[in-house]
C-alpha positions as CSV (number, residue, x, y, z in Angstrom):
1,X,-121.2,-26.0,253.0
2,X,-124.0,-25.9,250.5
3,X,-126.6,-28.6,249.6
4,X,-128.2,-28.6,246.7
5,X,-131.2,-31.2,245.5
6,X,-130.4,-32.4,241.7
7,X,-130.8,-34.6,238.6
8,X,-134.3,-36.3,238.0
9,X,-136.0,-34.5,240.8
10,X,-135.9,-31.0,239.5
11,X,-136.4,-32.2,235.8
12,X,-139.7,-33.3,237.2
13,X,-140.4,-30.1,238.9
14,X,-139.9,-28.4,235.3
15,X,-141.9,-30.8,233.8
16,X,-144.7,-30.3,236.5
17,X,-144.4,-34.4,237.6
18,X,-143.8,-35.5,241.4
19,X,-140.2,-36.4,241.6
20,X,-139.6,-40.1,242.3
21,X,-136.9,-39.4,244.1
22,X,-134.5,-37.1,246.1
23,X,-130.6,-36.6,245.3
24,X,-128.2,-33.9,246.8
25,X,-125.1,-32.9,245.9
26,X,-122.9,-31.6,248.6
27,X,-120.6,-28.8,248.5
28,X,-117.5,-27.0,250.4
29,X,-117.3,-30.4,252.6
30,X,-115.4,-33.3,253.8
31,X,-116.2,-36.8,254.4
32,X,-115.6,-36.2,258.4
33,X,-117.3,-33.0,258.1
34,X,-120.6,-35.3,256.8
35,X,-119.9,-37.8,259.7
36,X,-119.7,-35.5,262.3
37,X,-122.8,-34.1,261.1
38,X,-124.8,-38.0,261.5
39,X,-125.0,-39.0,258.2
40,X,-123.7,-42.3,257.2
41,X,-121.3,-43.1,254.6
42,X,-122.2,-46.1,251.8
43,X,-119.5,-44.7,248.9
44,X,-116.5,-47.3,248.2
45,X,-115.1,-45.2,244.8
46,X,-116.8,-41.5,246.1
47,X,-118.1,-40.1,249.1
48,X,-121.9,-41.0,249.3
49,X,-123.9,-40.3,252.5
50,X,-127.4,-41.5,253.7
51,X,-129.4,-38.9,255.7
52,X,-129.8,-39.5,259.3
53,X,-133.6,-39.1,259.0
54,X,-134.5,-39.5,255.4
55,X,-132.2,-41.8,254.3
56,X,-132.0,-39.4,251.4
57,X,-129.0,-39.9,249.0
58,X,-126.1,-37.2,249.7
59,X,-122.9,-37.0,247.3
60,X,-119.9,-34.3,247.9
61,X,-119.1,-32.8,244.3
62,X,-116.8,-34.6,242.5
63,X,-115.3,-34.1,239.0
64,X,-114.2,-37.3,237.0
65,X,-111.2,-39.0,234.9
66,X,-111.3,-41.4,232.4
67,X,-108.8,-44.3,233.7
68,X,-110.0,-47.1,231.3
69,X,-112.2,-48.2,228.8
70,X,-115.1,-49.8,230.9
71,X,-117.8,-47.3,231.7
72,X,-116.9,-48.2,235.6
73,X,-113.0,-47.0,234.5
74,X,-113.4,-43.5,236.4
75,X,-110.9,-41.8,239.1
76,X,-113.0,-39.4,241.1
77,X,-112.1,-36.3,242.4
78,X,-113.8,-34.9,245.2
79,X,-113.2,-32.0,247.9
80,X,-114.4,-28.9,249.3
81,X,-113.0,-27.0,246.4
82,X,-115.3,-28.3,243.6
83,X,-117.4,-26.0,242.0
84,X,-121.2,-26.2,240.7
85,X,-119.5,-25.4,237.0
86,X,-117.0,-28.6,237.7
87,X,-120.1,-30.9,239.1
88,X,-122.4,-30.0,236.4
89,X,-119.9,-30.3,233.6
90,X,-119.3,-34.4,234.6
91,X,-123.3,-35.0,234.2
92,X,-125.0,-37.0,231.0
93,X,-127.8,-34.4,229.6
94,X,-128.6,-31.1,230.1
95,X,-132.0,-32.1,231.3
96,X,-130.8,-34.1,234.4
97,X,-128.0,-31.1,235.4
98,X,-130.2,-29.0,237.2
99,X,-129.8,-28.3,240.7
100,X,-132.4,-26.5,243.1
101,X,-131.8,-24.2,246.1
102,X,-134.4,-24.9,248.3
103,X,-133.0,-22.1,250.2
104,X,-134.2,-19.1,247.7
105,X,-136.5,-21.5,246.4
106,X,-134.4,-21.1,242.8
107,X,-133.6,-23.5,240.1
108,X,-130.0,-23.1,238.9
109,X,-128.9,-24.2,235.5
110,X,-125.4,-23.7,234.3
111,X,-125.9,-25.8,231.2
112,X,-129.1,-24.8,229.4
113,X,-131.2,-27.5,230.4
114,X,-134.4,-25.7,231.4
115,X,-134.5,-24.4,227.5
116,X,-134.2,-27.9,226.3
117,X,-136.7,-29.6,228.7
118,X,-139.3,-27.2,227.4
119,X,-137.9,-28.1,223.9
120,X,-138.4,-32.1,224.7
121,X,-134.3,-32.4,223.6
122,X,-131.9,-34.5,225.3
123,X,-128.5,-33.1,224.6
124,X,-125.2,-33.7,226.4
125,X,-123.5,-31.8,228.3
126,X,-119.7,-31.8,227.9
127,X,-118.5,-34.0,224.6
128,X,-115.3,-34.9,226.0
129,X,-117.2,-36.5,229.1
130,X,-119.6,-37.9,227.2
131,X,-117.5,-39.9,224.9
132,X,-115.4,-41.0,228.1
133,X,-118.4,-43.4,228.8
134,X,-120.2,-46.4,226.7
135,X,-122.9,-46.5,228.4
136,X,-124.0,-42.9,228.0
137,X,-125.4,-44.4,224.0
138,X,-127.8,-46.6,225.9
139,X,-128.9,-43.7,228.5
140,X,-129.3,-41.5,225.6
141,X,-132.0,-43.8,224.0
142,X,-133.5,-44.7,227.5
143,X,-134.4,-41.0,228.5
144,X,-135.7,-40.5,224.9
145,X,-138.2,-43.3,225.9
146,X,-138.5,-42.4,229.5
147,X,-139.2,-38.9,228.5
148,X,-140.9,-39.0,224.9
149,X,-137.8,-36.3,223.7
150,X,-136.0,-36.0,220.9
151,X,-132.3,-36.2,220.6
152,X,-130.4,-33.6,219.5
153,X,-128.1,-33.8,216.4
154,X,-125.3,-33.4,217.9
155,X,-125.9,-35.7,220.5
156,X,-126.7,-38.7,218.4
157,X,-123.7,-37.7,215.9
158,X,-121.4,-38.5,218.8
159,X,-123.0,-41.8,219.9
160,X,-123.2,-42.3,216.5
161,X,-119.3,-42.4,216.4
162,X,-119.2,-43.8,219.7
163,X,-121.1,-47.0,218.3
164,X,-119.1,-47.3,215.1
165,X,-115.5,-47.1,216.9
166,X,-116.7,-50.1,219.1
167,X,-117.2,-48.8,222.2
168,X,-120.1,-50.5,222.9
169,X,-118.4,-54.0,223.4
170,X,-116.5,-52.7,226.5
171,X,-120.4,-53.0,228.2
172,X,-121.2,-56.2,230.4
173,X,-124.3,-58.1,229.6
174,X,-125.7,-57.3,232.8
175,X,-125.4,-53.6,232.4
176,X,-126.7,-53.7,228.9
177,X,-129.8,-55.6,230.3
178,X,-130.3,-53.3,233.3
179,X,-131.1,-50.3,230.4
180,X,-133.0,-52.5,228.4
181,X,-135.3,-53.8,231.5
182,X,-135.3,-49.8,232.9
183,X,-136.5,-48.7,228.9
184,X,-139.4,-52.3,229.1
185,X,-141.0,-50.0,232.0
186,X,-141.5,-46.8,230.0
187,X,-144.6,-46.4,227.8
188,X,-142.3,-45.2,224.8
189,X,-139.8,-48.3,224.4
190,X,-140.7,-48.3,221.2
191,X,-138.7,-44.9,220.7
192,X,-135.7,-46.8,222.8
193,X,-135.3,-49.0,219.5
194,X,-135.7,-46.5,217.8
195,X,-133.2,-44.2,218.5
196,X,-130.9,-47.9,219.5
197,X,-131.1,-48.1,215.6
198,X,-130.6,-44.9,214.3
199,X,-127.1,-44.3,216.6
200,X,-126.1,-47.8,215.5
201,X,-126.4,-49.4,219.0
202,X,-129.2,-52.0,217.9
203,X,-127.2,-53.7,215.3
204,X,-124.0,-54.3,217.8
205,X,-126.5,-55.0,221.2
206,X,-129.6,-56.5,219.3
207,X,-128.3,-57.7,215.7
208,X,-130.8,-59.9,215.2
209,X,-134.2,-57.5,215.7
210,X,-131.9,-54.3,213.8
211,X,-131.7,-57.6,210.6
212,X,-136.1,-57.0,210.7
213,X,-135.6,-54.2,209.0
214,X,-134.2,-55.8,205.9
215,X,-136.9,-58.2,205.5
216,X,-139.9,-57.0,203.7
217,X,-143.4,-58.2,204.4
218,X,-146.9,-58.3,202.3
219,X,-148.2,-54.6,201.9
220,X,-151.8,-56.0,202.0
221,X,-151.3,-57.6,205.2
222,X,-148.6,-54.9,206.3
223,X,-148.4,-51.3,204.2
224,X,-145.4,-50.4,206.8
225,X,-143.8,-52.4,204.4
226,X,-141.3,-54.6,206.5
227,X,-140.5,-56.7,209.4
228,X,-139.4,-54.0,211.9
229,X,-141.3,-51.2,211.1
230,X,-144.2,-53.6,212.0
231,X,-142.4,-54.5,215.0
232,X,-142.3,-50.7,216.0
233,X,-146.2,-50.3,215.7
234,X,-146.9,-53.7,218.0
235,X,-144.3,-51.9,221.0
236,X,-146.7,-48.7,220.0
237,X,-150.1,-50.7,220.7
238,X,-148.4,-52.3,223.7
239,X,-147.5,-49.0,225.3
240,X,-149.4,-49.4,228.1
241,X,-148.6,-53.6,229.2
242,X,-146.1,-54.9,231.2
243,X,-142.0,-55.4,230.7
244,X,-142.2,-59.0,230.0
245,X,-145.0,-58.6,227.0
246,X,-143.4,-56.0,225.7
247,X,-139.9,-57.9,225.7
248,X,-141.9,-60.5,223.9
249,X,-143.6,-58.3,221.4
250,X,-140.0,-57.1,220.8
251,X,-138.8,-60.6,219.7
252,X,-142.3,-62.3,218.6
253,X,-141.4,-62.2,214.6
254,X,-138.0,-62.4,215.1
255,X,-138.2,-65.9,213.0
256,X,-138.6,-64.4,210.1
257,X,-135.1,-63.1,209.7
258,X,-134.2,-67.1,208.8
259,X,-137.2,-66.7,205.9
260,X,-135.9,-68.0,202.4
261,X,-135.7,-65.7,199.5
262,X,-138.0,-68.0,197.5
263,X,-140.8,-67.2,200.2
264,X,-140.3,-63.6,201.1
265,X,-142.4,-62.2,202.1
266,X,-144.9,-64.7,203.3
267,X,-142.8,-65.8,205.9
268,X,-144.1,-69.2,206.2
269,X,-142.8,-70.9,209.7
270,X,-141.5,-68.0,211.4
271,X,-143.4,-69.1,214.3
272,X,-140.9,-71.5,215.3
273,X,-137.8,-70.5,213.6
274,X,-137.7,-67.4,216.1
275,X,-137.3,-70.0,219.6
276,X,-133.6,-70.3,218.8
277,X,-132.6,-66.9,218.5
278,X,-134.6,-65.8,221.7
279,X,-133.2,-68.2,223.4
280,X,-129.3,-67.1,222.1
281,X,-130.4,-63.8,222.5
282,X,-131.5,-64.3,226.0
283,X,-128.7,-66.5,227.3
284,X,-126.5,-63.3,225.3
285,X,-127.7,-60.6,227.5
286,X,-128.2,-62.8,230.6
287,X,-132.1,-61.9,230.7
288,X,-134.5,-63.3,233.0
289,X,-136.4,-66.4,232.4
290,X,-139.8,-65.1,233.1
291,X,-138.6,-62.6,230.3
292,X,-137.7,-65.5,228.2
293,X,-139.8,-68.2,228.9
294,X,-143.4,-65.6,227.8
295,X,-141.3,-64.6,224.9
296,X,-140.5,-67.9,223.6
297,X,-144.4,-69.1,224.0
298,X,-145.9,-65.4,222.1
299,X,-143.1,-66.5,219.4
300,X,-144.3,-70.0,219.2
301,X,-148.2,-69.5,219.4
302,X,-149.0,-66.5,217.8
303,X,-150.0,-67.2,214.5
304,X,-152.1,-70.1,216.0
305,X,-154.3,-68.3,218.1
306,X,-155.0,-65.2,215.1
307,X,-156.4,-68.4,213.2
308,X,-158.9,-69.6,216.3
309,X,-161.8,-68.4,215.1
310,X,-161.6,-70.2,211.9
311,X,-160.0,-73.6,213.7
312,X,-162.1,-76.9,213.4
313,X,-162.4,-78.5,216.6
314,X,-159.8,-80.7,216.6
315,X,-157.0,-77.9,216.0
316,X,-158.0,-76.0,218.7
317,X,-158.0,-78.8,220.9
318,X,-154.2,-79.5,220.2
319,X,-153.9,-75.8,220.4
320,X,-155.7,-75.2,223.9
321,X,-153.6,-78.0,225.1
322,X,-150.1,-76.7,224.8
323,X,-151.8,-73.7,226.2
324,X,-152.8,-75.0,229.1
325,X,-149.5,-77.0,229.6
326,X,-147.5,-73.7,229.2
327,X,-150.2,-71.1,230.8
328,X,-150.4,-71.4,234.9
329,X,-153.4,-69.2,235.3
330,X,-155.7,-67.3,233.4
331,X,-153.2,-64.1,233.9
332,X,-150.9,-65.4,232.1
333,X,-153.2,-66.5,229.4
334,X,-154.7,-63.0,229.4
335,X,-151.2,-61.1,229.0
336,X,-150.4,-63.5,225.7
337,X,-154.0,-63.0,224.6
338,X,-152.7,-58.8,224.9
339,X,-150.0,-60.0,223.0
340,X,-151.8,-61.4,220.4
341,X,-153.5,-58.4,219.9
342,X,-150.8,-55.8,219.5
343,X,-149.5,-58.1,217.1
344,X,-152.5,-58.0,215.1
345,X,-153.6,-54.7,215.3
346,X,-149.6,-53.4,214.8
347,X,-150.0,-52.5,211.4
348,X,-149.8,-49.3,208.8
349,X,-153.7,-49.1,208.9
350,X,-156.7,-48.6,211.1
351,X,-158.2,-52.6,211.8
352,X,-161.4,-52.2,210.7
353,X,-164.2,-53.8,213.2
354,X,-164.7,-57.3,211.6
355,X,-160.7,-57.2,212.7
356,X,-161.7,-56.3,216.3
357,X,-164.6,-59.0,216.0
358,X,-162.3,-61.4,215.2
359,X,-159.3,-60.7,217.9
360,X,-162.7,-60.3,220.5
361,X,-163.8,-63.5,219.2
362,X,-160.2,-65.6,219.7
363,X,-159.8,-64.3,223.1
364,X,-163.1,-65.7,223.7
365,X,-163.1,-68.7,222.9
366,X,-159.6,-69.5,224.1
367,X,-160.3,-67.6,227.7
368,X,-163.4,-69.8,228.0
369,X,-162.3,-73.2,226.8
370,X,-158.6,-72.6,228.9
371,X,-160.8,-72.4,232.5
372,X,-162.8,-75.1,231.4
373,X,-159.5,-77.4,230.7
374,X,-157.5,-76.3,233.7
375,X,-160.9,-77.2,235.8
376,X,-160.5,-80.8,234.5
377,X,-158.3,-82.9,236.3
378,X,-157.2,-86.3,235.7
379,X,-159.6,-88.1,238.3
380,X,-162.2,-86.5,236.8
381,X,-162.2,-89.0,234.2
382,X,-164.7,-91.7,234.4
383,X,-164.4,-94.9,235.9
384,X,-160.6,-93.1,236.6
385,X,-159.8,-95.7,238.6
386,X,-159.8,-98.5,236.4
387,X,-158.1,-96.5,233.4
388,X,-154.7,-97.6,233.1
389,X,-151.9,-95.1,234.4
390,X,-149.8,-96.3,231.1
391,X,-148.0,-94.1,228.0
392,X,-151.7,-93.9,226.5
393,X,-153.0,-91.8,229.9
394,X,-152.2,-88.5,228.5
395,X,-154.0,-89.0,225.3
396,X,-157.0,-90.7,227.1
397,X,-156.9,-87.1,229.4
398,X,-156.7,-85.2,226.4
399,X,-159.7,-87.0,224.6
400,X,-161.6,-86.8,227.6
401,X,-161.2,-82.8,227.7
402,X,-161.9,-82.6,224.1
403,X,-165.4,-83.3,224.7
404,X,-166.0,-80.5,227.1
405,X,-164.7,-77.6,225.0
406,X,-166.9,-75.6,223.4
């Protein structure tokens, strides 16, 4: 018997990271061999065994075959008679088939994957394998993000003809979501869409963002010179926020894709003309609501709050209200205010500082003027009491808290 610690943990030790986590791979065992030994079995389809003490993930070595087209269609082969070569040749990239004797204290690497780490590639392994599963296409754009790599040509070539042979629509929504919501956490999704467009995976998953690309925008406002090259810079300046603003910075022009030739490329009302195709896309992929819900208000209000500094007073009161019907807290207000500013500063040029002035300037005064309205409650109204509680209330509440923003 010979245990070996593998995938993501001993990338990270090339890389010179803190692994996240610890996996072994078992071999020259049985599955009553691992009982006997304490460790407890949780694998329905393969052996999988949780340390006695570490709760640590242990597999036995397995090799793999094809049984359907679903990427769960796999028989699994397992046994003491499975060799490193066989184990290695059933993983996804060369990067994550590295396995590390903690015994000698040596990194073994039967597929080339230390060369390619220090290269920043992500290549497969074993083409027959990796055509066997779908959702090896998604995986391959998800480590480019997670990683900031590049994907080899060969790599993309065969999810390339993956994606055009269809086998993409053999994914679930949830699984398709699942990589989607893993590539939101990395601070390089926007090399996820990326590489989702260039294998042809973004126009089968995502049609409707892969369309931004065909709509061309002002080169004074935007030299990038259409829709979804801007949207790439905004998931750039966003690199750093949270999943559910950069979902929403994914989908905040996606409106525009319903613009009228006699109009392009102004765009006029794409605000609005994006909420129905978040929400199709949303109720598509099965996606959260918080995901949905902030997307569907950064779509809406946008454009409205880059015009705030220049708003009379009675705009921004209509404005600030919807706000603060939609916004719970100032958090929330913050992270569409962060928003707001990707979008603005997501162009092909450097925003100069009357720009920043101006973004600095918005998030002012609608920061301010949203904690002074949530303060005001109903019954702060004068003479409250005597106001009648009638279809006219709400109008009355909203008059009243117009004359306390600033």
């Amino acid at each position: 018997m010979k245990t070996y610690l593998v995938g993501g943990a001993v990338r990270d030790m090339v890389l010179g990271k803190p692994p996240h986590d610890s996996d072994y791979v078992v071999f020259g065992a049985t599955p009553e061999q691992m009982t006997a030994l304490g460790f407890e079995r949780v694998g329905k389809d393969f052996p999988v065994f949780l340390h006695p003490k570490t709760h640590d993930e242990y597999a036995l070595a397995r090799k793999e075959i094809k049984t359907g087209d679903k990427h769960t269609d796999f028989k699994f082969i397992f046994g003491p008679d499975v060799t490193p070569q066989e184990d290695m040749q059933r993983r996804d990239f060369t990067c994550n088939a590295l396995m590390f004797d903690a015994e000698n204290n040596k990194i073994i690497d039967l597929v080339g994957g230390i060369d390619d780490i220090h290269n920043r590639i992500i290549r497969h392994v074993n083409t027959e394998h990796f055509i066997e599963d779908p959702l090896r296409v998604l995986r391959m754009c998800r480590f480019a993000a997670k990683l900031d790599f590049d994907i080899a040509p060969e790599t993309m070539k065969l999810a390339q003809d993956m994606t055009r042979t269809g086998m993409l629509n053999h994914l679930t929504p949830e699984r398709i979501w699942k990589e989607i919501e893993t590539a939101l956490n990395t601070e390089h999704f926007d090399k996820f869409i990326s590489a989702m467009r260039e294998c042809g995976a973004l126009k089968v998953i995502l049609p409707e963002v892969n369309r931004l690309w065909d709509m061309p925008e002002r080169t004074d406002y935007h030299p990038e010179g259409n829709s979804g090259a801007h949207t790439l810079l905004v998931l750039k300046q966003g690199y750093n926020l949270s999943p559910k603003i950069k979902f929403a910075l994914l989908l905040h022009d996606i409106g525009k894709i319903d613009t009228s030739p006699d109009i392009l490329p102004q765009h006029i009302g794409h605000d609005k003309a994006g909420l129905p195709h978040i929400q199709k896309i949303c109720q598509r992929l099965k996606v959260p609501n918080k995901y949905r819900d902030f997307a569907l208000l950064v779509a809406e209000y946008h454009m409205k709050f880059h015009a705030v500094p220049q708003m009379r007073k009675g705009k921004f009161v209509t404005f600030l209200e919807k706000l603060t019907d939609n916004f719970r807290d100032g958090k929330q207000m913050i992270d569409f205010m962060r928003a707001c500013k990707c979008d603005s500063f997501g162009r092909g040029y450097t925003p100069t500082a009357n720009k920043n002035d101006e973004i600095f300037e918005a998030a002012r005064r609608c920061l301010h003027n949203f904690r002074i309205q949530r303060a005001i409650k109903a019954d702060s109204m004068p003479n409250f009491d005597q106001i009648p509680k009638d279809k006219n209330f709400k109008d009355r509440l909203t008059q009243f808290r117009a004359t306390r923003v600033l």
